[in-house]
Biopython code that builds the backbone (N, CA, C, O; Angstrom):
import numpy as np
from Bio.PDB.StructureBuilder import StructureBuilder

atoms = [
    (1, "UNK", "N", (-6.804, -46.766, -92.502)),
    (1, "UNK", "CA", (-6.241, -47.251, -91.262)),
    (1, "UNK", "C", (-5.672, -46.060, -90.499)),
    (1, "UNK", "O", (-5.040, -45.205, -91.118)),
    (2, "UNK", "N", (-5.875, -45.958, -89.115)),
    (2, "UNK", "CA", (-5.743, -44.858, -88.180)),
    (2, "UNK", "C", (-4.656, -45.725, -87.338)),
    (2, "UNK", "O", (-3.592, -45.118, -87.214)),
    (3, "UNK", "N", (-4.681, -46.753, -86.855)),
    (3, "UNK", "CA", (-3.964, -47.280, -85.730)),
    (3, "UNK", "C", (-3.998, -48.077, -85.617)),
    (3, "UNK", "O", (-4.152, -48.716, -86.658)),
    (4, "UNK", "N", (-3.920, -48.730, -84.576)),
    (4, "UNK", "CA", (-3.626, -50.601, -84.376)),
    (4, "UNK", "C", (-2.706, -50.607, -83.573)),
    (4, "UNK", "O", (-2.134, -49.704, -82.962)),
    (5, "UNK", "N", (-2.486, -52.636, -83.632)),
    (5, "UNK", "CA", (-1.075, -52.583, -83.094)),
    (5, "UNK", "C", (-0.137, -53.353, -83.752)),
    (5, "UNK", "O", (-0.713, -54.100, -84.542)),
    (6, "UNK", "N", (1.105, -53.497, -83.766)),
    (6, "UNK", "CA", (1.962, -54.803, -84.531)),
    (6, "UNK", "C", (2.552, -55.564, -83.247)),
    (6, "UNK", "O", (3.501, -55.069, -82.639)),
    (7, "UNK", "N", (1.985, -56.757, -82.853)),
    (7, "UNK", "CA", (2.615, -57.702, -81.963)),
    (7, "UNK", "C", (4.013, -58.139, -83.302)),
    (7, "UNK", "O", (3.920, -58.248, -84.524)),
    (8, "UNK", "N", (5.277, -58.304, -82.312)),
    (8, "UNK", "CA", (5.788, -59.459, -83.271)),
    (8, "UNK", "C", (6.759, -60.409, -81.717)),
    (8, "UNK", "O", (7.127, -59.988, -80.621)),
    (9, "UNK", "N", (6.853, -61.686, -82.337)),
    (9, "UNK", "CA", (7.625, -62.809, -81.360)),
    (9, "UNK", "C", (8.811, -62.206, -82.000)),
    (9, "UNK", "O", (8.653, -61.801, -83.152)),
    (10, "UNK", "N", (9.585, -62.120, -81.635)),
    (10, "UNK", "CA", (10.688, -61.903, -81.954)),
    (10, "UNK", "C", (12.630, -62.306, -80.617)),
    (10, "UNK", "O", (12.858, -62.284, -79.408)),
    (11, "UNK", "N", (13.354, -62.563, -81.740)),
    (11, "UNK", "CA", (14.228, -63.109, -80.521)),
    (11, "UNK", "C", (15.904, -62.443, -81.114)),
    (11, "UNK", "O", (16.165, -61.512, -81.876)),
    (12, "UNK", "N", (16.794, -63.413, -80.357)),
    (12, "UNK", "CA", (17.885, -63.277, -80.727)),
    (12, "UNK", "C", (18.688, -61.754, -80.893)),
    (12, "UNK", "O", (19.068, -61.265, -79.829)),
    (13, "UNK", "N", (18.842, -61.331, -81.575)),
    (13, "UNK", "CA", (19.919, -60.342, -81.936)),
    (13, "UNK", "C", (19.204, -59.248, -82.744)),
    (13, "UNK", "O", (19.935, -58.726, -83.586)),
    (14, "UNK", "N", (18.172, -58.861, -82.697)),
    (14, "UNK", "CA", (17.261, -58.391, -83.246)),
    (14, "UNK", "C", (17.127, -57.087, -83.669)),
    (14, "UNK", "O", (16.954, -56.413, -82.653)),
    (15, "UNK", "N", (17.117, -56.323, -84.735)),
    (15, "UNK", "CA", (16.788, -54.496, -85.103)),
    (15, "UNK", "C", (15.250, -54.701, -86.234)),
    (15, "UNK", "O", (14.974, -55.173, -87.337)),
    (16, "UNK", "N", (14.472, -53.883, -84.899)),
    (16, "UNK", "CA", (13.257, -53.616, -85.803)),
    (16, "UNK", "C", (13.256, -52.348, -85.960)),
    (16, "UNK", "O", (13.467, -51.559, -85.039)),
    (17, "UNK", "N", (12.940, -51.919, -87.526)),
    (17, "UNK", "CA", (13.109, -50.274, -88.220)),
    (17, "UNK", "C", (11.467, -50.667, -88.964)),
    (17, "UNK", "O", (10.903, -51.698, -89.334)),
    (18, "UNK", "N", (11.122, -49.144, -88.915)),
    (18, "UNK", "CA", (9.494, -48.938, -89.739)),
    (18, "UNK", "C", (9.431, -47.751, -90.267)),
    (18, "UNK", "O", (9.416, -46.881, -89.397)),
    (19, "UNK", "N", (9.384, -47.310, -91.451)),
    (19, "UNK", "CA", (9.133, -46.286, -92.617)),
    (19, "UNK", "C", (8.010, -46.357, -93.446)),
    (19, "UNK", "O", (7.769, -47.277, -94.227)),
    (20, "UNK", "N", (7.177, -45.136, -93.213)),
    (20, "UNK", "CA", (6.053, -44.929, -94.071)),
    (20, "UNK", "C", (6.216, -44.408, -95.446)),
    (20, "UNK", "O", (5.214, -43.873, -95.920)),
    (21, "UNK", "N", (7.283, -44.457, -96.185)),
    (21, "UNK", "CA", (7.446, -44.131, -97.623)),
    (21, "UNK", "C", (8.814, -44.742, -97.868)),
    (21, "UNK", "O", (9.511, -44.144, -98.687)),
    (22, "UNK", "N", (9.376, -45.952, -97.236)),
    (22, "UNK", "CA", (9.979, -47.009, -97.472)),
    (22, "UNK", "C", (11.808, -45.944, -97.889)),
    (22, "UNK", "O", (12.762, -46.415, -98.508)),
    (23, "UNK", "N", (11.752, -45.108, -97.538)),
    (23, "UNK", "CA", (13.075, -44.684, -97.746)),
    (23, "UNK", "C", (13.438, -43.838, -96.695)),
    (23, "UNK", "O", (14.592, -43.444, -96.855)),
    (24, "UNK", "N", (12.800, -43.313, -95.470)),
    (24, "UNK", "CA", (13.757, -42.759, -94.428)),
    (24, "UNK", "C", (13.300, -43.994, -92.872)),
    (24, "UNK", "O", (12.212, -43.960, -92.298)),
    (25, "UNK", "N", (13.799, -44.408, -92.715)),
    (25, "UNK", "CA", (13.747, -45.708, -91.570)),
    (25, "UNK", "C", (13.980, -45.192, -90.259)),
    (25, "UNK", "O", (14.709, -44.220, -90.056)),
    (26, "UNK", "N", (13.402, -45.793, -89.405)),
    (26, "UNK", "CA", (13.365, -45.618, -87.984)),
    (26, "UNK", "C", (13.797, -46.130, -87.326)),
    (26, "UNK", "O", (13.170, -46.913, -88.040)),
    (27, "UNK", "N", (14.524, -46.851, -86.241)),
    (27, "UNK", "CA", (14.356, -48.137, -85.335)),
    (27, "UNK", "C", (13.571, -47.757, -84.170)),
    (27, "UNK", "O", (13.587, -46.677, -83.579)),
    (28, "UNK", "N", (12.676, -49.112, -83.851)),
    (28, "UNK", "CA", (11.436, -49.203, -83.101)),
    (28, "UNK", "C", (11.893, -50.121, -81.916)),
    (28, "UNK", "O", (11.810, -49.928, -80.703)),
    (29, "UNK", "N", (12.537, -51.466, -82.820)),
    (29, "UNK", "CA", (13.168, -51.983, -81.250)),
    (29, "UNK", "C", (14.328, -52.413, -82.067)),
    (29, "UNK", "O", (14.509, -52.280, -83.278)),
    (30, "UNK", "N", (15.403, -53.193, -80.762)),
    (30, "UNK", "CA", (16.527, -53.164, -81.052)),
    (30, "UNK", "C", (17.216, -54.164, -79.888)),
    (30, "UNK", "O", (17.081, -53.616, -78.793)),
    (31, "UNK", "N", (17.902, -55.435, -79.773)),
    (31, "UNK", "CA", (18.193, -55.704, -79.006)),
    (31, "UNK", "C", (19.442, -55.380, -78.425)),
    (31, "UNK", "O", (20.240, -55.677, -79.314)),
    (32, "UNK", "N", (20.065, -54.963, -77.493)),
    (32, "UNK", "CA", (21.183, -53.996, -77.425)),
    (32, "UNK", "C", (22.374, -55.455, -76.648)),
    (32, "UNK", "O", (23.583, -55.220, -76.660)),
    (33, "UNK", "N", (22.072, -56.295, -76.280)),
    (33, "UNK", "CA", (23.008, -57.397, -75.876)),
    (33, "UNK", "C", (22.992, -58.239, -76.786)),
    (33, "UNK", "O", (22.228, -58.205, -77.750)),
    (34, "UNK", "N", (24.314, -59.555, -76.441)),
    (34, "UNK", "CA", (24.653, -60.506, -76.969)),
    (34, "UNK", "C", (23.300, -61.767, -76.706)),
    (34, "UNK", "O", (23.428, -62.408, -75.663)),
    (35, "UNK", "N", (22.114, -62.105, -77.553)),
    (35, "UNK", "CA", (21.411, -63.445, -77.345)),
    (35, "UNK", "C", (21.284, -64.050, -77.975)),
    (35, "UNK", "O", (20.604, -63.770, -78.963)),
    (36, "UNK", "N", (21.948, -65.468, -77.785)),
    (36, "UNK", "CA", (21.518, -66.975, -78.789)),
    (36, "UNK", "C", (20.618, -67.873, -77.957)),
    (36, "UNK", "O", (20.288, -67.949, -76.774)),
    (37, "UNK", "N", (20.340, -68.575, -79.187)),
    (37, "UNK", "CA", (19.866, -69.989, -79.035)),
    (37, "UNK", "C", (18.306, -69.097, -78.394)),
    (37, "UNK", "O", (17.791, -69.811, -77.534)),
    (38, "UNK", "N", (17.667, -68.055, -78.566)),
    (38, "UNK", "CA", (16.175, -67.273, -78.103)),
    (38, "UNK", "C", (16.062, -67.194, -76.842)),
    (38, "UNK", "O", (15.239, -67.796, -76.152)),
    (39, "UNK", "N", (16.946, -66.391, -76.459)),
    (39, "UNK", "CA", (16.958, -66.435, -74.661)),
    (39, "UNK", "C", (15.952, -65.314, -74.277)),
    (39, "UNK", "O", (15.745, -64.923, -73.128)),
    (40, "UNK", "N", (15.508, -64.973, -75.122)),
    (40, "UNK", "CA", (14.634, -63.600, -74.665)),
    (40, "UNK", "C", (13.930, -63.052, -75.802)),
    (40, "UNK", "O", (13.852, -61.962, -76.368)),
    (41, "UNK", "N", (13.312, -64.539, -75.959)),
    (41, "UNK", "CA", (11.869, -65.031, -76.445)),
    (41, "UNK", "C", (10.662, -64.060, -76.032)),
    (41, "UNK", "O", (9.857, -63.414, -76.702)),
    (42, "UNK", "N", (10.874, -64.229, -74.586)),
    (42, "UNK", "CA", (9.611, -63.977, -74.000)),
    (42, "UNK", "C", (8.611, -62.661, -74.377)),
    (42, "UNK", "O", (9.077, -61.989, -75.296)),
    (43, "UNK", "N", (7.552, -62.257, -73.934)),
    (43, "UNK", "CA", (6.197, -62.203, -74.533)),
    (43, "UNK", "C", (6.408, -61.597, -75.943)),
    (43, "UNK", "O", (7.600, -61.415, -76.191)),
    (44, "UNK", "N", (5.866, -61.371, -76.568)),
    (44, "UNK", "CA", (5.734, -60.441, -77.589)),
    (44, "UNK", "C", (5.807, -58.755, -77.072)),
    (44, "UNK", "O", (5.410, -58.074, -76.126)),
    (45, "UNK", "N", (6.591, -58.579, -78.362)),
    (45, "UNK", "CA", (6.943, -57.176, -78.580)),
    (45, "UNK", "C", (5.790, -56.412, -79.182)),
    (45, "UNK", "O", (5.573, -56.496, -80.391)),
    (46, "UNK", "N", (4.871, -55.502, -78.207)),
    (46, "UNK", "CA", (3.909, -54.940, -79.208)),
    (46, "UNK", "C", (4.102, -53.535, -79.644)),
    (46, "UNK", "O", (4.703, -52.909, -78.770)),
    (47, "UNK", "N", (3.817, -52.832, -80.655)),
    (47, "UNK", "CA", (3.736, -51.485, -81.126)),
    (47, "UNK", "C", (2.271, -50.950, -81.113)),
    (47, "UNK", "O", (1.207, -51.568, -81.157)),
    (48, "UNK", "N", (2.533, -49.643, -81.040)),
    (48, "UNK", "CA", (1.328, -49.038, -81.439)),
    (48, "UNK", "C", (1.580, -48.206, -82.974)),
    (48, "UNK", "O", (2.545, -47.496, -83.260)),
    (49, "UNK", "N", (0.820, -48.420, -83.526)),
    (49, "UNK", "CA", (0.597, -48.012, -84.891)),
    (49, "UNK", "C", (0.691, -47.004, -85.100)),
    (49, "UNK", "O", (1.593, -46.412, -85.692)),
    (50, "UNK", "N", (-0.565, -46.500, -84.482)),
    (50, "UNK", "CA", (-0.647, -44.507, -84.689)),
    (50, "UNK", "C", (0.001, -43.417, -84.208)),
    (50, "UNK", "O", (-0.570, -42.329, -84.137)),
    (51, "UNK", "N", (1.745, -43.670, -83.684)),
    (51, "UNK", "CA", (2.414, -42.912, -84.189)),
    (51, "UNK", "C", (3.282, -43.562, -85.046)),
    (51, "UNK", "O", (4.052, -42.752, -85.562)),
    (52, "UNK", "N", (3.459, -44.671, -85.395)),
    (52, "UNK", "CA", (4.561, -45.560, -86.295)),
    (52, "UNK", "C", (3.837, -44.584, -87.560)),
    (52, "UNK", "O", (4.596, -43.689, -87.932)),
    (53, "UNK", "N", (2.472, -44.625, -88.281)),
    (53, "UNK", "CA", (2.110, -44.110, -89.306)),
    (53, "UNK", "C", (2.184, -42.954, -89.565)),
    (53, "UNK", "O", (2.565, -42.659, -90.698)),
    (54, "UNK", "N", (1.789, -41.704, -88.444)),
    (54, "UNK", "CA", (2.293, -40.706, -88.418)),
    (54, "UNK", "C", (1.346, -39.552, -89.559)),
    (54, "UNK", "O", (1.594, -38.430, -90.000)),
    (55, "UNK", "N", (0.101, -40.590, -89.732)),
    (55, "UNK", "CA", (-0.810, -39.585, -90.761)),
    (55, "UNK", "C", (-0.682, -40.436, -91.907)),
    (55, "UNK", "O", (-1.382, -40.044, -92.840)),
    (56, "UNK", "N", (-0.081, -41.373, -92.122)),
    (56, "UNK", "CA", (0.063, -41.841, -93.576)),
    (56, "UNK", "C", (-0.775, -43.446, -93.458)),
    (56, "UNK", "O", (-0.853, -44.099, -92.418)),
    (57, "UNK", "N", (-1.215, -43.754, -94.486)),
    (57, "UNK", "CA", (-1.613, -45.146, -94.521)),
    (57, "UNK", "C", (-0.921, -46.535, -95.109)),
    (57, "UNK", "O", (-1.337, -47.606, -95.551)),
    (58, "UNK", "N", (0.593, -45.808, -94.825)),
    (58, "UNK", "CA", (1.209, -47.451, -95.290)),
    (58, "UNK", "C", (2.071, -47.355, -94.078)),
    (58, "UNK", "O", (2.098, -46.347, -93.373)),
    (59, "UNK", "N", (2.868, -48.571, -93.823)),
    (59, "UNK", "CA", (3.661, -48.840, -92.605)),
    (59, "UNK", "C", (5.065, -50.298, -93.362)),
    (59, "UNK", "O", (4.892, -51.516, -93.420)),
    (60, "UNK", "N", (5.887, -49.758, -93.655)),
    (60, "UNK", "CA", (6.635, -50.245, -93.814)),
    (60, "UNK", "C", (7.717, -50.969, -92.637)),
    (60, "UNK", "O", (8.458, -50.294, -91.922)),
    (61, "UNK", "N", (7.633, -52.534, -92.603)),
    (61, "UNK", "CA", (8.428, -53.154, -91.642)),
    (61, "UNK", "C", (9.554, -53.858, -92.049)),
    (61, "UNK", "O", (9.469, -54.692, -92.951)),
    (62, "UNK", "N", (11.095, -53.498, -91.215)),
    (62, "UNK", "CA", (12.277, -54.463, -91.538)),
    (62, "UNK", "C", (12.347, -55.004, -90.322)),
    (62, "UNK", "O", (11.972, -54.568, -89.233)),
    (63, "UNK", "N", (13.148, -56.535, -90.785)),
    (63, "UNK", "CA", (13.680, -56.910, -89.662)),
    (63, "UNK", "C", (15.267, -57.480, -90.178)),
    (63, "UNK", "O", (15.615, -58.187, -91.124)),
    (64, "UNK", "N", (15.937, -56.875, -89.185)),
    (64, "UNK", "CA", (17.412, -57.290, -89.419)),
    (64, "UNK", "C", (18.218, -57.680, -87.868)),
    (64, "UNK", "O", (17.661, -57.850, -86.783)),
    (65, "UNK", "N", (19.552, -57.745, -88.147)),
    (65, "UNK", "CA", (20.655, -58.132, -87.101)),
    (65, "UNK", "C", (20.907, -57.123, -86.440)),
    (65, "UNK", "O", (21.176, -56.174, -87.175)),
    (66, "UNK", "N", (20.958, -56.789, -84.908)),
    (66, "UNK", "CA", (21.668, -55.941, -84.264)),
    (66, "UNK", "C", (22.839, -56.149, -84.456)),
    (66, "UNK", "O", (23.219, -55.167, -85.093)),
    (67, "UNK", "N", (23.823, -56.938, -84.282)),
    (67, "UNK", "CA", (25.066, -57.393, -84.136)),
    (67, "UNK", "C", (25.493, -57.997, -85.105)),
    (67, "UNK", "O", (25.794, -59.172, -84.894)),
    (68, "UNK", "N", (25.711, -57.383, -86.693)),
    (68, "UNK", "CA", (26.124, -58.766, -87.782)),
    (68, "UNK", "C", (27.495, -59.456, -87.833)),
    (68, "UNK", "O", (27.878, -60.455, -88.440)),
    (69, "UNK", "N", (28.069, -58.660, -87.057)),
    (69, "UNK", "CA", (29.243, -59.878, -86.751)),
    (69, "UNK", "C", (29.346, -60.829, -86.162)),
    (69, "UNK", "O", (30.458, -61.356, -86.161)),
    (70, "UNK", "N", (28.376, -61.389, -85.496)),
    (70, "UNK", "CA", (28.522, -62.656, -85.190)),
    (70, "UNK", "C", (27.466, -63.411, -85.271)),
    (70, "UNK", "O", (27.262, -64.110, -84.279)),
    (71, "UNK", "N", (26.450, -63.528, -86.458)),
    (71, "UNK", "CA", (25.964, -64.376, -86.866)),
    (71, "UNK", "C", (24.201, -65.011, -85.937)),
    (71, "UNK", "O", (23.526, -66.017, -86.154)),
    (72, "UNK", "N", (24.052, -64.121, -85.150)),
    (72, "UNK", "CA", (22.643, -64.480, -84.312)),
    (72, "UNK", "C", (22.167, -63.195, -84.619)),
    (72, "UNK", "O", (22.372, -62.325, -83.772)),
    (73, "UNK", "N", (21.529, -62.867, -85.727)),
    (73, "UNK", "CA", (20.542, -62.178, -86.590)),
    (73, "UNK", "C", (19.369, -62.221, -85.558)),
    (73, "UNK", "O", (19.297, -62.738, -84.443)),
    (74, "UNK", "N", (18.384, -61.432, -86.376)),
    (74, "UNK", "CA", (17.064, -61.203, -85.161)),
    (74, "UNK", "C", (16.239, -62.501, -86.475)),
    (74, "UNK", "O", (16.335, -62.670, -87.691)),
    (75, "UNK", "N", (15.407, -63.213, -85.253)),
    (75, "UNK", "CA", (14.428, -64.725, -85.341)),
    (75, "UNK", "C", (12.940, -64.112, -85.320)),
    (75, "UNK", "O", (12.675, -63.661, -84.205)),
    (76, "UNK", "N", (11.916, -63.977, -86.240)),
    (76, "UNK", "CA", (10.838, -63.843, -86.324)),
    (76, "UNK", "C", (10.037, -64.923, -86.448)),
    (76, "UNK", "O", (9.980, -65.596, -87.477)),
    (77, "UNK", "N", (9.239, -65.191, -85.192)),
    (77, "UNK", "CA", (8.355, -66.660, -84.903)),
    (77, "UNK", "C", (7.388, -66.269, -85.597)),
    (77, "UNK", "O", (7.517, -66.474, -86.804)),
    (78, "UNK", "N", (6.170, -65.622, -85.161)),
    (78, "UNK", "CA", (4.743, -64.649, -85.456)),
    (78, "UNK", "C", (5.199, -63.116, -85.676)),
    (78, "UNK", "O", (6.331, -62.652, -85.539)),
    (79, "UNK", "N", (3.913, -62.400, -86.086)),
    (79, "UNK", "CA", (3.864, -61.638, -86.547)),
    (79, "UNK", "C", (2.315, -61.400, -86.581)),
    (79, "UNK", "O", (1.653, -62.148, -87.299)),
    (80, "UNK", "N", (1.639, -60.352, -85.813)),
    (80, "UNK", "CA", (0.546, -60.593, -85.497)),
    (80, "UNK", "C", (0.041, -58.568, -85.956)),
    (80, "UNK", "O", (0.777, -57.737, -85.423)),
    (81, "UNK", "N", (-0.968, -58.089, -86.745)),
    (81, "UNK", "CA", (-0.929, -57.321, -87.118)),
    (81, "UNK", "C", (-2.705, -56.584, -87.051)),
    (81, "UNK", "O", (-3.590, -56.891, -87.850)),
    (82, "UNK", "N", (-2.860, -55.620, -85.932)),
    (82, "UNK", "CA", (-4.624, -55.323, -85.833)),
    (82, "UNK", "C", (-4.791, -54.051, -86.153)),
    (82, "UNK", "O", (-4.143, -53.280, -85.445)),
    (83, "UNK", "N", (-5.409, -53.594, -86.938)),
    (83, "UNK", "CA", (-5.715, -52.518, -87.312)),
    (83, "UNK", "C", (-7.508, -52.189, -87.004)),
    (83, "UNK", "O", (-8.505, -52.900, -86.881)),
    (84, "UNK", "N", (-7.181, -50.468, -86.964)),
    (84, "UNK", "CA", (-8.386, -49.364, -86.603)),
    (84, "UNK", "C", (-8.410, -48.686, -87.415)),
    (84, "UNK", "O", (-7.368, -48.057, -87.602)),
    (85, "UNK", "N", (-9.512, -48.439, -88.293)),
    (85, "UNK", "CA", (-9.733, -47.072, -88.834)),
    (85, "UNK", "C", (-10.713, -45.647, -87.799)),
    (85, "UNK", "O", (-10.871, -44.528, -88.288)),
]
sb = StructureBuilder()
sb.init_structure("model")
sb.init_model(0)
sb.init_chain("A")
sb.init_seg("    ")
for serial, (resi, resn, name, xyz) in enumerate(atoms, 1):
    if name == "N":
        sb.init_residue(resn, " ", resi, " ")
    sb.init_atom(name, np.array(xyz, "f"), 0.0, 1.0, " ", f" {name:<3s}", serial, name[0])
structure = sb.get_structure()
């Protein structure tokens, strides 16, 4: 695998991080305000792969809370994943 892309739906309060040897992490997206109840839903979040991989052929994905103090964690609907060699 050379590239691709990672669509993900994603909502709420959201920190997306991606590491290709699962121990130094990145953040890729990140929602930087207060959102409940999926106010900013809308389209999908897409990535491009081939620098997320960076030469390597694994792609490690987290998804966590921007904000864990108050309880609106990041909401993963889909998760949509295309790859190129």
């Amino acid at each position: 695998m050379t590239g691709g892309t990672l669509s993900l739906e994603i909502g709420n309060e959201f920190l997306v991080k991606v590491s290709s040897d699962d121990q130094n992490w990145r953040t890729v997206l990140q929602e930087t305000t207060e959102e409940h109840d999926l106010n900013n839903l809308d389209p999908p979040h897409t990535l491009d792969l081939a620098p997320l991989l960076a030469g390597t052929h694994t792609l490690y994905v987290r998804v966590g809370d921007a904000k864990p103090d108050d309880g609106w964690g990041g909401w993963l609907g889909h998760l949509k994943l295309t790859m190129t060699s």
